[in-house]
C-alpha positions, -999 to 999 in steps of 0.1 A, spaced: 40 -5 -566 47 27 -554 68 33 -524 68 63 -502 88 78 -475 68 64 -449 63 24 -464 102 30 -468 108 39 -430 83 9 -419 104 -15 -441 134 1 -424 120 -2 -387 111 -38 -396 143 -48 -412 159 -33 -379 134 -57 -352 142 -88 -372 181 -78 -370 177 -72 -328 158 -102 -323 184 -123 -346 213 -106 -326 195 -113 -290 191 -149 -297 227 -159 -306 238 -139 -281 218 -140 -246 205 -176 -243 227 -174 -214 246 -144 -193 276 -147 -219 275 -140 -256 272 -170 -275 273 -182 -310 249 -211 -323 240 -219 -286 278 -220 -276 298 -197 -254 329 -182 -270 322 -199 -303 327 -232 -288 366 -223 -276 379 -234 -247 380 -207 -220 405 -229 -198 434 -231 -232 439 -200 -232 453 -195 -196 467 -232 -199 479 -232 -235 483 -195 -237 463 -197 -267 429 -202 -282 417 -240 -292 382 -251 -298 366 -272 -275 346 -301 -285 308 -306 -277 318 -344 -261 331 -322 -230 306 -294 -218 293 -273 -190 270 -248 -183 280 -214 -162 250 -189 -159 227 -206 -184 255 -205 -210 267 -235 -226 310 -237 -229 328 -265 -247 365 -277 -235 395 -296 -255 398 -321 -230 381 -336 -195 405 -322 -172 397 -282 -189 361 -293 -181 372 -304 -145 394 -272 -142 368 -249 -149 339 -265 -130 357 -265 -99 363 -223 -102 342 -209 -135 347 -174 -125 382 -181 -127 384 -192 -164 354 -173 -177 358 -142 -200 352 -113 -187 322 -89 -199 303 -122 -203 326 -129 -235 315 -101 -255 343 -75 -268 361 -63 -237 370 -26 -260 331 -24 -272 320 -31 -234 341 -4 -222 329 23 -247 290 9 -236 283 -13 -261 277 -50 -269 299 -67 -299 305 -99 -312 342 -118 -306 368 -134 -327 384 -161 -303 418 -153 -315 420 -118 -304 422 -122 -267 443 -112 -237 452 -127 -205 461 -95 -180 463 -101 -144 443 -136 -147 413 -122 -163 409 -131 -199 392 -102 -226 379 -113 -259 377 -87 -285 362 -78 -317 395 -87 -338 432 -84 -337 429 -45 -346 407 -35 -316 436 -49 -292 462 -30 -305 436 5 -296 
């Protein structure tokens, strides 16, 4: 089979759709960027204002916050958050507070976060928070 510059650029624009449509739905089931149907990878939002670090949450203590799914460590970080969400949720709707900034949408690694004035930012990795 021969292939030519224009089969190659439809493989190319194909390849690209099924890579969108993968990336839209992992990430906007609900408002906040989720991974395998879970907010923030399945971490705890409430740990990491309580325990000052990240923990993973476990699917036997959930809630849902704008059509997004979130999993806690423990009833009372269930409790905690439903009573205030916006108070415990990540900002930019968990995805990469640098790559939101700059206009763009990225994944998150729960481990590179902040906690500044209340508000907690995931980012990309470790390197983007030292930008």
């Amino acid at each position: 089979m021969i292939i030519t510059k224009a089969l190659l650029a439809r493989i190319k624009t194909f390849a690209m759709v099924l890579a969108i449509a993968a990336f839209a739905a992992n990430a906007y089931a609900g408002e906040f960027y989720e991974k395998e149907g879970v907010a923030i990878k399945g971490y705890d939002p409430v740990a990491y204002f309580k325990d000052k670090k990240p923990v993973k949450g476990s699917p036997n203590y959930k809630a849902e916050y704008k059509g997004s799914v979130f999993h806690f460590s423990s009833q009372a970080n269930r409790d905690a958050f439903t009573a205030t969400p916006a108070k415990y949720a990540p900002q930019y709707n968990g995805f990469c507070a640098f790559g939101t900034a700059g206009g763009y949408k990225a994944a998150v690694d729960p481990d590179a976060f902040t906690v500044v004035n209340g508000k907690l930012y995931l980012n990309y990795n470790q390197d983007v928070i030292m930008l």
